[in-house]
Each structure stands twice: as C-alpha cells, then as structure tokens.
C-alpha positions, 0 to 999 in steps of 0.5 A: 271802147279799147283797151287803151282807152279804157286804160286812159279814161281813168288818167287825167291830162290838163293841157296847155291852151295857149289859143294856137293850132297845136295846143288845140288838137293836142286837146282834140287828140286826147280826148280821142284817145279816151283822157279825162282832158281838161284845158289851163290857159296861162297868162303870163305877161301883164299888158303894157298896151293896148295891142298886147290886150287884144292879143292876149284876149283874142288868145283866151276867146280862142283857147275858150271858143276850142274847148267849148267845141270839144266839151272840155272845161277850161281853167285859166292862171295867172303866172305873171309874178313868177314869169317877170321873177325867173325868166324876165328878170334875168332875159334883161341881166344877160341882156346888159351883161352884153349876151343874148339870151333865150327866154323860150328856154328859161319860160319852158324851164320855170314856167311851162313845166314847173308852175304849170306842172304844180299847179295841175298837180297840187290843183288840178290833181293831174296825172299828167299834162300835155303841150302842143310841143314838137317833141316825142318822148319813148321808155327804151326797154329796160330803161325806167327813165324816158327820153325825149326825142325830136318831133317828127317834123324836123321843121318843127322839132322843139326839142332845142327848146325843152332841153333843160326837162329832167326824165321825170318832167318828160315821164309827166308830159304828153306830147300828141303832135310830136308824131305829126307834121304840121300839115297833117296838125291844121288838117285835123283842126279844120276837119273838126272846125276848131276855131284855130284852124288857119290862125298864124303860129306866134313869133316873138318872145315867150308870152310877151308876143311880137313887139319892135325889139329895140323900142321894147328892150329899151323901157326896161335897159338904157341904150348906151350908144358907142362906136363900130370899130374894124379890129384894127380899131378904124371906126366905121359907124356908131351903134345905138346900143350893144343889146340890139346885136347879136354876134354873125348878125348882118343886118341893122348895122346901118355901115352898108356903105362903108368899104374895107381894106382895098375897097372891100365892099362884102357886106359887114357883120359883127364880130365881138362886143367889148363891153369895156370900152361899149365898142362893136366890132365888125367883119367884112365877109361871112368867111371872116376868121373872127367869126368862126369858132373851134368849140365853146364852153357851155355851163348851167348843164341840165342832162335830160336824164339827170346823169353827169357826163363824166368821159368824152363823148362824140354827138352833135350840137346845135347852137341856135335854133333850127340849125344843122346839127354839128359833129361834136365831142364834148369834153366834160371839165366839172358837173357844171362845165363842159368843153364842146370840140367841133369837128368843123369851125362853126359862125356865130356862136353866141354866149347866153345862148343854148347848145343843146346835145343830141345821139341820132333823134335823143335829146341828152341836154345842154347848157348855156354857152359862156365863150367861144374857143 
C-alpha cells in the first residue's frame, strides 16, 4: 500500500449517491485511493407523482446496485422538510416577485453541503464528504484556506453552482472528477461495470427532476395572464403569466407572426417584466438596445474565501450557466452590495440570477443579481 494510501485508509469519505455516473466513480475513485468510503443517498422531494416515484426509485436501486459492486455500505436520508423549507420556498417567492431564480445554487448551498455535511458529521463521523461535482479544490502555499478552482472539463465545470461554499466547506469536500473529463468519468464506470455506466445526466431542477414547467410551476403559483406590449406600448400578444419568462428568452412567445415598425419580421424576445401593470415587454432583433446591459448590481454576496472586497478589482463574471466569461471590474458599495462594471454590454442579464466571480481558473464568489445597469 503507498504511502498515501496508508495516510488516507485512517480518513473517512461519505459520498453523495445521487444514482448518476459521477457520484459513482467518485466512489470508485476513493476507494482506489484507500478512504474508508461509504455512500449517503438523499431524498429530497416527497413525489406528487407516479413518474417522480419511479424516478427516485430507479435512482436509490441504482446508487444501491453501485455500492454493492464496490462493497460500500450505503445510508440513505430524507431532507425533504429542510429541501421544501430553504430552497423551494423562496425558488416560488422569486418566482412571484417577477425574477428567475436558480434553486441548484440554493440546493448546494442548504442542502448538498450543509444538512449533508451535518449529517456526516454529527452521524456518520465523517472526516470528509465527496461529490460528483466538476469542480477542483488547491491549498496555494502559504495560504491555510483552500480555493476551489473550475473543473477540468470546461463543459462540465460546476464551479457556477458551488460559488456560495466558504474555504472551510471546500477544506471539507473531495472532488474525485474534478480532474477528469466526462469521457474519461463513463469510461472508468464501464470498465468496472458500474450499473450507471451509460445512464443519462439528470436535467431539470435540483431534486425535483425534469417536469413541463409551466404545468408544475402552476400547483404551486396562480398564472396571472396579461398582456405583450412593444415599448411604445403597441400590444402584440398576450402572455399566460410573467413567471414562465425570463429576460432574452425568444421562444414561447407565441407572436412569431407579429411584425414590427416597417414590416420588421426578426424574431421577437422579451425585454422587461412590469410587475406593476403584469405587462411583458418585448424586442424585436437579438441587437436590440433593451437587451444589453452596462453592468449589474448583485447583493447576497458569499466570497469563497469569506473576505469582503473592499477595492475595485478587475475579473471575469458569468451571469448564466455555461456562459464565456465576461471582463469585469467589480466596484464594492457595502459588504453585501456590489456594482459589476462590464468591459463589453452584455444580453439577458437576469435579476434572481447568479453572477459568480472568477481570477484565471479561481472561483472568488458571487452573488444574486438585483438590477441590471
């Protein structure tokens, strides 16, 4: 056994079984590595259906069937009170307050690595635990706190999703594919005939799965219907209500039809909400002036390495998901305000949303986008 090894059979890991590739050979990749592994599966949504049922079953039958094959024993938890108390909850009052929000980001935050983290802890007596996250982590010399950097495979980098971690959550976590890339991930799975080997990345949202979003949105929100105006106040169509649009969104309109100002025919998107008067507004032209932003103002800051930024500092932004990074310089107004400059006008800058911070491959932070300026 190396050295290492020998170092980490005395650490023990619960890993996040989720049921899914990643989660798997990050088990897989422990164990190698000589950890005491054992597995935690969460369920986090109680079913208001029968296909959810079978998904989450499927799910727990798979995560089982995985560490069986590497001899791991495999807990399971139920977080659904906290899951419907800290992220659900509000996921609904920003959606009625007109925003979209991200609830992958509020799930990481509250539940992925807090409740589970506490639960290993106080349980389990964990030393450390371990997702299938994209993400890597480093100790710069000299430095006692960690940074978590952006997963090898840039089309995989989940680093936009873990931003609100502090040092000390990061010093707690392993990350085993963040140094792969997603072939290489499937290609280990199906060489030790891990069950979910070819199974399909979930999509949708955080623990609740892929559902039609308006039909699910609405048990829970009344649709308020109301009109599509231009911004010269011409209605154009009529929308079913302003949670089911989000800001650059082009599709789902349902005016294709409608031309513009002599005869324009480019294709329309939305612009503004007016939650005052329920009204969308729309554009035509993905140019249009109204969808471009100088900057933004964010608040609800979380710093990875839990220090305020108290001077102007030049970095890059992304406001979605999977988006080129933006040069920025962010202008701090308290400790929980701060004014993000763009070097270049930005489209579809989204309030609920997150801009998340970053030097080179560093993940500083971020926080929830208010306005757009």
């Amino acid at each position: 056994m190396s050295d290492n090894r020998c170092a980490n059979s005395q650490k023990k890991v619960i890993v996040g079984m989720s049921g899914g590739v990643d989660s798997s050979v990050s088990a897989y990749l422990l164990k190698e590595q000589g950890y005491q592994v054992e597995g935690l599966f969460m369920k986090n949504w109680e079913e208001d259906d029968n296909e959810e049922y079978c998904t989450a079953a499927e799910d727990l039958a798979d995560a089982q069937a995985v560490c069986d094959k590497l001899g791991i024993h495999l807990h399971t938890i139920n977080f659904a009170a906290e899951y419907w108390d800290n992220v659900f909850e509000y996921f609904l009052a920003e959606y009625k307050a007109g925003r979209t929000p991200n609830p992958d980001i509020l799930c990481n935050k509250e539940i992925k690595f807090k409740a589970f983290l506490e639960f290993a802890d106080e349980v389990l007596d964990a030393d450390y635990i371990a997702m299938g996250h994209y993400v890597r982590r480093t100790f710069p010399e000299g430095n006692e706190k960690p940074q978590m950097l952006r997963g090898l495979d840039n089309n995989k980098d989940q680093s936009y999703f873990l931003y609100t971690l502090s040092h000390e959550q990061v010093a707690r976590s392993l990350f085993p594919v963040g140094d792969l890339e997603k072939p290489e991930v499937r290609r280990i799975a199906e060489e030790q005939d891990l069950i979910t080997a070819k199974k399909k990345d979930s999509t949708g949202i955080c623990f609740i799965g892929e559902r039609k979003f308006t039909d699910f949105l609405s048990r829970y929100l009344p649709a308020q219907p109301g009109k599509i105006e231009t911004p010269e106040g011409k209605v154009i169509g009529e929308h079913q209500g302003l949670m089911y649009h989000t800001l650059g969104q082009r599709k789902g309109l349902h005016i294709g039809g409608q031309k513009g100002g002599g005869g324009n025919e480019d294709p329309w998107y939305v612009a503004e909400k007016d939650l005052q008067r329920n009204v969308l507004i729309a554009v035509q032209g993905a140019d249009h002036p109204l969808l471009k932003s100088q900057g933004l103002i964010a608040s609800q800051l979380h710093w990875v390495d839990r220090t305020p930024i108290t001077e102007p500092l030049s970095c890059t932004v992304k406001t979605r998901y999977r988006q080129t990074d933006i040069a920025c310089t962010i202008i701090p107004i308290d400790d929980d305000n701060i004014k993000v400059i763009f070097d270049e006008p930005q489209v579809a800058v989204t309030p609920g949303q997150s801009a998340v911070f970053y030097k080179d491959d560093v993940c500083l932070g971020g926080g929830i986008i208010e306005q757009r300026i």
